[in-house]
Backbone as CSV, one residue per row, in Angstrom:
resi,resn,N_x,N_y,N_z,CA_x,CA_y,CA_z,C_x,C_y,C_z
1,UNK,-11.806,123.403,104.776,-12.575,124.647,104.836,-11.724,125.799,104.295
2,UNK,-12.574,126.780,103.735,-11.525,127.809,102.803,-11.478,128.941,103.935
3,UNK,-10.437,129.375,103.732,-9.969,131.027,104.249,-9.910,132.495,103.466
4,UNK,-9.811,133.398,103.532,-9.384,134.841,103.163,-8.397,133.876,102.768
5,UNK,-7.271,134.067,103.275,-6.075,134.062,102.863,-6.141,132.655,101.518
6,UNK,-6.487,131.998,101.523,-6.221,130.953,100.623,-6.942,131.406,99.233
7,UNK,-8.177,131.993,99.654,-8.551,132.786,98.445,-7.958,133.578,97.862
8,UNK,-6.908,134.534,98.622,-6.728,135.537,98.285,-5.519,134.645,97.379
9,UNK,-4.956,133.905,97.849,-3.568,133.345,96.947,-4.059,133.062,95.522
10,UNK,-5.357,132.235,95.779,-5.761,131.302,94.510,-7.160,131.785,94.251
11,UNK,-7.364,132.806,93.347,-8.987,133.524,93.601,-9.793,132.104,92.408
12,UNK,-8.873,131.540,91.489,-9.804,130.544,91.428,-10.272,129.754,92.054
13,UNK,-9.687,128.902,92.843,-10.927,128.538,94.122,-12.734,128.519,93.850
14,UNK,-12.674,129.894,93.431,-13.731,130.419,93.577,-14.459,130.724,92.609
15,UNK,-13.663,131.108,91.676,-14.115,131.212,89.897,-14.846,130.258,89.432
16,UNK,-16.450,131.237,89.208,-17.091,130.407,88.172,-17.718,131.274,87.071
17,UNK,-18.266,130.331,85.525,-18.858,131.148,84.531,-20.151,130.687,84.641
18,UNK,-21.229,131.837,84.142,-22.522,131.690,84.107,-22.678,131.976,82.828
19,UNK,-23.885,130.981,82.588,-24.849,131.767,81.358,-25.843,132.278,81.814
20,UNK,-26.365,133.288,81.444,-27.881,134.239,81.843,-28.848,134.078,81.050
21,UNK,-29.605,134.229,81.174,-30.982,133.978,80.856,-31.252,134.826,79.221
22,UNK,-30.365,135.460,79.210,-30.482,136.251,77.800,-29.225,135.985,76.953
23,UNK,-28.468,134.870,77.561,-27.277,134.407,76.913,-26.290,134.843,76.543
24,UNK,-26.107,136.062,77.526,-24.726,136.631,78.050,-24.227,135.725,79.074
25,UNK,-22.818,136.146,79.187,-21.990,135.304,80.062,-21.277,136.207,81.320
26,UNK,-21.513,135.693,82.291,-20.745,136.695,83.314,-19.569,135.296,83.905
27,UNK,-18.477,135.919,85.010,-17.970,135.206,85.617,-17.752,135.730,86.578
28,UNK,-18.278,135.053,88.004,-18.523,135.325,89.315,-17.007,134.976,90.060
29,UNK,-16.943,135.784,90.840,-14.999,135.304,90.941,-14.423,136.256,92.023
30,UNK,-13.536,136.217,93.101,-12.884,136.872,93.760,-12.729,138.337,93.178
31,UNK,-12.658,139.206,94.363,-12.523,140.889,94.225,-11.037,140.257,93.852
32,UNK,-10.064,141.391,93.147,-8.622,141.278,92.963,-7.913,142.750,93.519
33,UNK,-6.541,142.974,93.258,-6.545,143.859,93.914,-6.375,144.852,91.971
34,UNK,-6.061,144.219,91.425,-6.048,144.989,89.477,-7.596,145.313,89.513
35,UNK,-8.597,145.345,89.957,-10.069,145.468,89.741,-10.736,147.165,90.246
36,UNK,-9.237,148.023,90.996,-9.755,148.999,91.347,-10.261,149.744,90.279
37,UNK,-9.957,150.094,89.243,-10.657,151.358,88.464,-11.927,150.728,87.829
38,UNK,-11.967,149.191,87.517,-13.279,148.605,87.211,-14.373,148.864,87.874
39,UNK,-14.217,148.484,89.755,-14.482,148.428,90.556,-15.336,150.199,90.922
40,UNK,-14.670,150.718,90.523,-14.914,152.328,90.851,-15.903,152.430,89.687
41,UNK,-15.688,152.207,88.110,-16.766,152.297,87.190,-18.192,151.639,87.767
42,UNK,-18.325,150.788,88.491,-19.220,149.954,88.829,-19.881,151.014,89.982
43,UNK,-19.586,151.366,90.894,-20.070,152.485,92.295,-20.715,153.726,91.741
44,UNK,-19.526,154.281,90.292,-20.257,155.437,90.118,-21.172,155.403,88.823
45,UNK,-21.702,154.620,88.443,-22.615,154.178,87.704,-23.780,154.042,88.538
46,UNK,-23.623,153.026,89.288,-24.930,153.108,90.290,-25.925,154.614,90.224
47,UNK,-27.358,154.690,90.208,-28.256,154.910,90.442,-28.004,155.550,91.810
48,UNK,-28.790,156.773,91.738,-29.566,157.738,93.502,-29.953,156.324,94.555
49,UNK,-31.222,155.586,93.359,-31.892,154.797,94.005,-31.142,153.480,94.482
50,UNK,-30.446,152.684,93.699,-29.049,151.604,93.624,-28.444,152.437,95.127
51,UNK,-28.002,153.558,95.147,-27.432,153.787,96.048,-27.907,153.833,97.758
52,UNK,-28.929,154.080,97.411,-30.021,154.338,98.665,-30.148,152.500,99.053
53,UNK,-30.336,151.699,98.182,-30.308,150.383,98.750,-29.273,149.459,99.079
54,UNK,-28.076,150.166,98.890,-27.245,149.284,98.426,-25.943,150.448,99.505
55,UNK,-25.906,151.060,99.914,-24.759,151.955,100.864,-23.411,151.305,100.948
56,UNK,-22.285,152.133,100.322,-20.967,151.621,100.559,-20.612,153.065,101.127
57,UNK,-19.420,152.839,101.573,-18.939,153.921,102.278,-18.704,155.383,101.147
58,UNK,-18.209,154.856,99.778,-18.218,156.061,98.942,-18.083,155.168,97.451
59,UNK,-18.473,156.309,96.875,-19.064,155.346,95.153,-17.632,156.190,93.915
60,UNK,-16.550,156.245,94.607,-15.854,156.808,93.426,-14.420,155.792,93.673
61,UNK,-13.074,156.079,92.881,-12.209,155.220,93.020,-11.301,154.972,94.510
62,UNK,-11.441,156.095,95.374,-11.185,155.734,96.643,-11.394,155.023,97.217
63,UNK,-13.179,155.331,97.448,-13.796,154.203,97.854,-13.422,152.213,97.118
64,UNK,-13.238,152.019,96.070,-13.215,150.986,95.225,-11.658,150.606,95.306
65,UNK,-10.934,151.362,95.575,-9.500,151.049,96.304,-9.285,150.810,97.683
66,UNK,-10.410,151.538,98.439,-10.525,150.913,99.693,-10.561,149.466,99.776
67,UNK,-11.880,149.165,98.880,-12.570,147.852,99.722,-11.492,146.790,98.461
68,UNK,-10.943,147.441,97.610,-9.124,146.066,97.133,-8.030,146.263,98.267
69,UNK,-8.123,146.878,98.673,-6.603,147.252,99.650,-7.507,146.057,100.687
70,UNK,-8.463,145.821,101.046,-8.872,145.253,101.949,-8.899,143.905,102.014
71,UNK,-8.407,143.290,100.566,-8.351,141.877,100.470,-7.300,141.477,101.506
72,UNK,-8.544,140.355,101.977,-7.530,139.193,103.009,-7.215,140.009,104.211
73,UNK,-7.614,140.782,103.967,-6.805,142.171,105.862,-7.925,141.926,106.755
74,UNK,-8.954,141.846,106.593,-9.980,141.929,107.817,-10.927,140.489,107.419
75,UNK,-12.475,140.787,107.903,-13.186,139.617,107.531,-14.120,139.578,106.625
76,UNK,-13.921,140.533,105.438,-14.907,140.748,104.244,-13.961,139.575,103.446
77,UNK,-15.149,139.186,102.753,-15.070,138.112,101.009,-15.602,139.018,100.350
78,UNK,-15.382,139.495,99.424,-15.926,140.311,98.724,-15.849,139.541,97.035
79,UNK,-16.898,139.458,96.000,-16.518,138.659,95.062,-17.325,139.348,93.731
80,UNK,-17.070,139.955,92.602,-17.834,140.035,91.240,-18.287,139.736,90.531
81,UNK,-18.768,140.242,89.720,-19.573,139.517,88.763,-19.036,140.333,87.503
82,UNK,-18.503,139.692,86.351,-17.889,140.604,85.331,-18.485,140.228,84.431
83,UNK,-18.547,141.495,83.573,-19.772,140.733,81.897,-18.144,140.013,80.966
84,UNK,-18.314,139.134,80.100,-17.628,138.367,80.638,-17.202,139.460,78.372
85,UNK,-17.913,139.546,77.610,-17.856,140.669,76.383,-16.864,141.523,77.211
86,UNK,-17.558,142.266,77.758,-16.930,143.500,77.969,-15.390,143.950,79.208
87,UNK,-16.070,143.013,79.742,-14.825,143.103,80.932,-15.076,143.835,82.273
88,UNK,-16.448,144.507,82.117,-16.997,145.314,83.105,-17.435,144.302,84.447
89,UNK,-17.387,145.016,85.353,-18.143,144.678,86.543,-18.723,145.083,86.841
90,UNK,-20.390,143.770,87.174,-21.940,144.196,87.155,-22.211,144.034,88.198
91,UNK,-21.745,143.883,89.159,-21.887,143.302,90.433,-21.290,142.874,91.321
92,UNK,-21.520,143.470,92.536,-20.677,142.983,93.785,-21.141,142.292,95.021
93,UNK,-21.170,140.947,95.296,-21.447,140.138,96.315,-19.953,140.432,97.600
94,UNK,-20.716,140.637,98.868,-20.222,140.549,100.164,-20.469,140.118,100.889
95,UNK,-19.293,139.223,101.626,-19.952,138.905,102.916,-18.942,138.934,103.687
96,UNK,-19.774,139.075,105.303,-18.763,139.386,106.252,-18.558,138.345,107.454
97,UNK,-17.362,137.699,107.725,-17.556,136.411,108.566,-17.448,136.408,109.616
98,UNK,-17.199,138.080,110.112,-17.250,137.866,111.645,-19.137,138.656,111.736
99,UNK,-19.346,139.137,113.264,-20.644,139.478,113.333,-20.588,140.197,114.069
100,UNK,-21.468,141.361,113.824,-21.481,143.239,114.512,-22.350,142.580,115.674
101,UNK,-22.211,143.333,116.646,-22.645,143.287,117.656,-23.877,143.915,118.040
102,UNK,-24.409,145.123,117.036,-25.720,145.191,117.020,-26.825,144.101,116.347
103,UNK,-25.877,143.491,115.042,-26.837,142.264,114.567,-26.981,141.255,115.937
104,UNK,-25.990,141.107,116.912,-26.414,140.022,117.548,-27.185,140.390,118.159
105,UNK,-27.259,141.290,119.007,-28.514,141.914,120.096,-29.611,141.963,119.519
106,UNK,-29.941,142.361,118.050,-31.037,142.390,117.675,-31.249,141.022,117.455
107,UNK,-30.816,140.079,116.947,-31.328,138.550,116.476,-32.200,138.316,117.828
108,UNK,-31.101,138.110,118.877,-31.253,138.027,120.261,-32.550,138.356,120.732
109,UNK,-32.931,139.323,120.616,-34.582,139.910,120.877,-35.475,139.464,120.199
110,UNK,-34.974,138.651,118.693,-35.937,137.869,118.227,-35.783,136.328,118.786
111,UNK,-34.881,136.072,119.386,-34.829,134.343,120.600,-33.964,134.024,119.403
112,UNK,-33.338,134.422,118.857,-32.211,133.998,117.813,-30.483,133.845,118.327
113,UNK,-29.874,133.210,118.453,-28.640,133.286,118.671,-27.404,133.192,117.897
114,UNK,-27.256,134.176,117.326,-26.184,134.076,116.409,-24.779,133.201,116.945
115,UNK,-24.185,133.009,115.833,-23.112,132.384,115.908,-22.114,131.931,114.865
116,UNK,-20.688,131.504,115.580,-19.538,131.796,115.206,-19.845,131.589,113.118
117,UNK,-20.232,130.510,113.398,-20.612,129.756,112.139,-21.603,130.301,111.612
118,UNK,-22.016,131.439,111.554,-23.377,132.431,110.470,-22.632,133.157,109.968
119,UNK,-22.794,134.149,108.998,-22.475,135.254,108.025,-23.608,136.204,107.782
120,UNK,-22.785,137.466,107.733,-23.299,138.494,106.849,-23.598,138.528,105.588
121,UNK,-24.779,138.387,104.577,-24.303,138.663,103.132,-25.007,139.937,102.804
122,UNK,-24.497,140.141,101.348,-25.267,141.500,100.599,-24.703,141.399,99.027
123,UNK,-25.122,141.895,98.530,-25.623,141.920,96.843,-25.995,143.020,96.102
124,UNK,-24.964,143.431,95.532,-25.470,144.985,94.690,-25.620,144.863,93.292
125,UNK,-26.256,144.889,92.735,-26.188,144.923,90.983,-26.415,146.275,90.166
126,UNK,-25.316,146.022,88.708,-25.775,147.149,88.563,-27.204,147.776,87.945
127,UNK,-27.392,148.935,87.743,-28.699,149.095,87.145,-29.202,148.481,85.879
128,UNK,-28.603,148.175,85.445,-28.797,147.382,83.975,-29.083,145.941,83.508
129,UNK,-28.128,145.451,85.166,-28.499,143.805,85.298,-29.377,143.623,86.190
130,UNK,-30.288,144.784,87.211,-31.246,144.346,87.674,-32.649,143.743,87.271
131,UNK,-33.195,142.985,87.681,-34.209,142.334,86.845,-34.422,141.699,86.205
132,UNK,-33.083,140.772,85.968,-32.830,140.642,85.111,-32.743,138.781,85.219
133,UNK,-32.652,138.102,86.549,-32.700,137.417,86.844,-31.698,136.719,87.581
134,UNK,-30.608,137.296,87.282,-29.118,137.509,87.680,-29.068,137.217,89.116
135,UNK,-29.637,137.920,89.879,-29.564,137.225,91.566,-29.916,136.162,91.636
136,UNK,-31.082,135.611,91.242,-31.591,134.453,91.264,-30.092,133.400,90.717
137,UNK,-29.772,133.389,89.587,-28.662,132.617,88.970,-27.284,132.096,89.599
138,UNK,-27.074,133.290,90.371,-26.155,133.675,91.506,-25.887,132.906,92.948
139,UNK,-27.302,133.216,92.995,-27.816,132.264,94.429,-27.044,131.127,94.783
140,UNK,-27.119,129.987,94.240,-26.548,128.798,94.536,-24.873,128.811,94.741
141,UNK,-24.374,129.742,93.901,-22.961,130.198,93.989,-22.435,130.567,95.568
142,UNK,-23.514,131.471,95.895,-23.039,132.074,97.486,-23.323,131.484,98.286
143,UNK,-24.412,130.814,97.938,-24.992,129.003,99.608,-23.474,128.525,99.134
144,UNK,-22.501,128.468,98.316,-21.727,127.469,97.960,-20.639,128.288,98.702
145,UNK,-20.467,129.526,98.292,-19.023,129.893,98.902,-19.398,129.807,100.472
146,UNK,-20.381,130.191,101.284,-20.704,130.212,103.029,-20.559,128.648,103.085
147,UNK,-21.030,128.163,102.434,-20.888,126.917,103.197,-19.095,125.805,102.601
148,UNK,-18.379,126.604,101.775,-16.891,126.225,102.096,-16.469,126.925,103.199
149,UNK,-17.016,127.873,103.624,-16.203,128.467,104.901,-16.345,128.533,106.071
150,UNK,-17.526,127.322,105.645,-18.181,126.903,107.235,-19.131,126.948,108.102
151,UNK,-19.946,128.366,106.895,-21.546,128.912,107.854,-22.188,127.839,107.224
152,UNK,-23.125,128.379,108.097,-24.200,127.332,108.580,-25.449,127.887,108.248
153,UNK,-25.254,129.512,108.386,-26.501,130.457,108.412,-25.886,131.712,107.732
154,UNK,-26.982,132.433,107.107,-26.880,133.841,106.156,-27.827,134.563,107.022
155,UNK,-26.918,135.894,107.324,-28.438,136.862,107.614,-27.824,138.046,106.412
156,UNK,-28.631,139.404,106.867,-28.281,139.894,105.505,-27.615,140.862,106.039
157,UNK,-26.487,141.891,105.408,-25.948,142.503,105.663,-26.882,144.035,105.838
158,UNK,-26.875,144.336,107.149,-28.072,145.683,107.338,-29.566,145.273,107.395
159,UNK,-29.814,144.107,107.455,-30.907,144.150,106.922,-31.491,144.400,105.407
160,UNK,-33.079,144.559,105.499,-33.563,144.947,103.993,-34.240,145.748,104.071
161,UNK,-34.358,146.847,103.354,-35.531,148.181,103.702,-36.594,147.348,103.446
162,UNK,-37.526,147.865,104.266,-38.896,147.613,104.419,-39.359,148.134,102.918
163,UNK,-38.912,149.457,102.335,-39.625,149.638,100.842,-39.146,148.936,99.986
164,UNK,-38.433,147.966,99.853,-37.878,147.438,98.625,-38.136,146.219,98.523
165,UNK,-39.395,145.900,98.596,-40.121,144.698,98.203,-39.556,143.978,96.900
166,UNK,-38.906,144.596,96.144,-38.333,143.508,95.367,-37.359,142.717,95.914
167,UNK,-36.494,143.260,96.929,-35.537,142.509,97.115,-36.024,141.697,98.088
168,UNK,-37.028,141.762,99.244,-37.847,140.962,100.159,-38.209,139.643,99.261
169,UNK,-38.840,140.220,98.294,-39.648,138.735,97.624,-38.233,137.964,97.191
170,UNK,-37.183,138.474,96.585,-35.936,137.565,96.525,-35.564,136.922,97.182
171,UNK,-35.350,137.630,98.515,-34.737,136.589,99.870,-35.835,135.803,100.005
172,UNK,-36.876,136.337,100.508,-38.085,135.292,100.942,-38.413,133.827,99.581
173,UNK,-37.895,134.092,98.189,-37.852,132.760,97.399,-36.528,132.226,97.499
174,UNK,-36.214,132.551,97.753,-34.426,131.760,98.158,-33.916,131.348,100.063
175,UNK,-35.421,131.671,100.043,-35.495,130.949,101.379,-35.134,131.561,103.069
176,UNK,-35.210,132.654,102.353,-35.328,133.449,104.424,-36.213,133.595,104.513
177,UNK,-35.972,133.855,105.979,-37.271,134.457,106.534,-37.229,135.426,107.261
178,UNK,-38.624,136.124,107.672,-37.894,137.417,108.380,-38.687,137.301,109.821
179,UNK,-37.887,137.522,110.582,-37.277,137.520,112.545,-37.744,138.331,112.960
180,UNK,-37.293,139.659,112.308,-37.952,140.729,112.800,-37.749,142.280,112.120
181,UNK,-38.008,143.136,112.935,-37.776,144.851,112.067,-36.836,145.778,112.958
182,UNK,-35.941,146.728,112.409,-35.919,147.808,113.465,-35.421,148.876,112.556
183,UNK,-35.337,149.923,113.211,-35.551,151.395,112.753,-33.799,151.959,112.715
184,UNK,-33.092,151.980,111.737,-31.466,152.544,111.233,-31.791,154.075,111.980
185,UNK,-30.541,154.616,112.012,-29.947,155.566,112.628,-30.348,156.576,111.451
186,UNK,-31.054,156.325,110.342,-31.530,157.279,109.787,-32.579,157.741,109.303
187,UNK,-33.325,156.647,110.254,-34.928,156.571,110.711,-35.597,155.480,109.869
188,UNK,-34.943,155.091,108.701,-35.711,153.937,107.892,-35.866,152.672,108.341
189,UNK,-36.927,152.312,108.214,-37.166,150.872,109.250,-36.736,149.536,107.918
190,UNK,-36.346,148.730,108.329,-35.956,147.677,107.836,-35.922,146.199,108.533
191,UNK,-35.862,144.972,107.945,-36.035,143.675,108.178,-34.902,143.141,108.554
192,UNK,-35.256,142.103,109.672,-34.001,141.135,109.582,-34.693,139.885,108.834
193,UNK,-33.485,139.264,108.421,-33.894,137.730,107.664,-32.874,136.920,107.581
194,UNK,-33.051,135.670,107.725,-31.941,134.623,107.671,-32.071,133.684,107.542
195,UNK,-31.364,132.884,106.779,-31.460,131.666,105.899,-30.482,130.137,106.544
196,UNK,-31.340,129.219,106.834,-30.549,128.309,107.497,-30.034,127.391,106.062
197,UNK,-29.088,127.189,105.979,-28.308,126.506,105.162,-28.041,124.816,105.175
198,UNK,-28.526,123.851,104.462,-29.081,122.293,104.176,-27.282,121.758,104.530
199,UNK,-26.918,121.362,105.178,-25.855,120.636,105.144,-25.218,120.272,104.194
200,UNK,-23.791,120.062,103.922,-23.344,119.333,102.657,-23.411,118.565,102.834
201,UNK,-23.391,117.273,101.168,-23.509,116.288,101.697,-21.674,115.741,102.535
202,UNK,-21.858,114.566,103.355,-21.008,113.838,103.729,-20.711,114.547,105.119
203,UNK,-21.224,116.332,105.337,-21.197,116.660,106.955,-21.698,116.723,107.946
């Protein structure tokens, strides 16, 4: 089973290349800690709207040096997506392997019981690769990294706004489902959803 730390030694591990649907190439691959000023191009590019769905603590190079200083220190995986031409980064997949204690109470009220073996995930793209089909492509990559590290189950990181039916119909074809709703601290109501994960084979 993989760790932070083993990733962090060997980010191939984890390294893979895609072709896209329009026959560009990205490569999906460990955050690094050389990725901060990339990393920062990627936050402040983002969209009002990108931002409103997608919340990091701050969208400039602080912020994007934060979450590299953070490799391997706490319980984020954090992993990119780089256009593979340009060198840019289109995207940032997270997940978190321990579990907030408001996600559990809320599962909980839906007769859900979280546990050791579930994860947080989340998925930001940038404005340019949305729509593009790119999450979809992705998908199988991140059932792949949760389940080297042992989950069993995905819920989503925050939830999903209730207005962003695009990203609902995503999870809901890649196989969640949704538990239940509740109302953020900044009044927007949003979904829970979570995805039980098919065993590997031989476990």
């Amino acid at each position: 089973m993989l760790t932070l730390a083993a990733v962090a030694e060997d980010p191939l591990v984890l390294t893979r290349r895609l072709n896209l649907n329009d026959g560009s190439e990205v490569v999906f691959r460990p955050l690094v800690h050389a990725d901060a000023e990339r990393l920062a191009g990627f936050l402040e590019e983002l969209s009002a709207e990108s931002r409103r769905l997608s919340p990091f603590d701050g969208y400039d190079l602080g912020a994007a040096r934060k979450l590299c200083d953070a490799i391997a220190r706490y319980d984020k995986l954090r992993l990119v997506l780089e256009d593979v031409s340009s060198g840019r980064i289109v995207g940032l997949v997270e997940f978190s392997l321990d579990l907030h204690p408001a996600d559990i109470a809320r599962y909980r009220e839906a007769g859900i019981h979280l546990e050791a073996t579930d994860c947080r995930f989340g998925l930001s793209l940038a404005d340019d690769y949305q729509g593009r089909g790119v999450g979809t492509r992705i998908f199988p990559l991140v059932v792949d990294v949760a389940q080297r590290f042992g989950r069993k189950r995905i819920i989503l990181f925050g939830g999903v706004l209730a207005d962003n039916p695009r990203a609902i119909r995503y999870y809901e074809k890649h196989g969640f489902r949704l538990v239940g709703s509740f109302t953020g601290r900044d009044g927007a109501r949003s979904f829970d959803m979570i995805l039980d994960l098919r065993p590997l084979p031989g476990r």
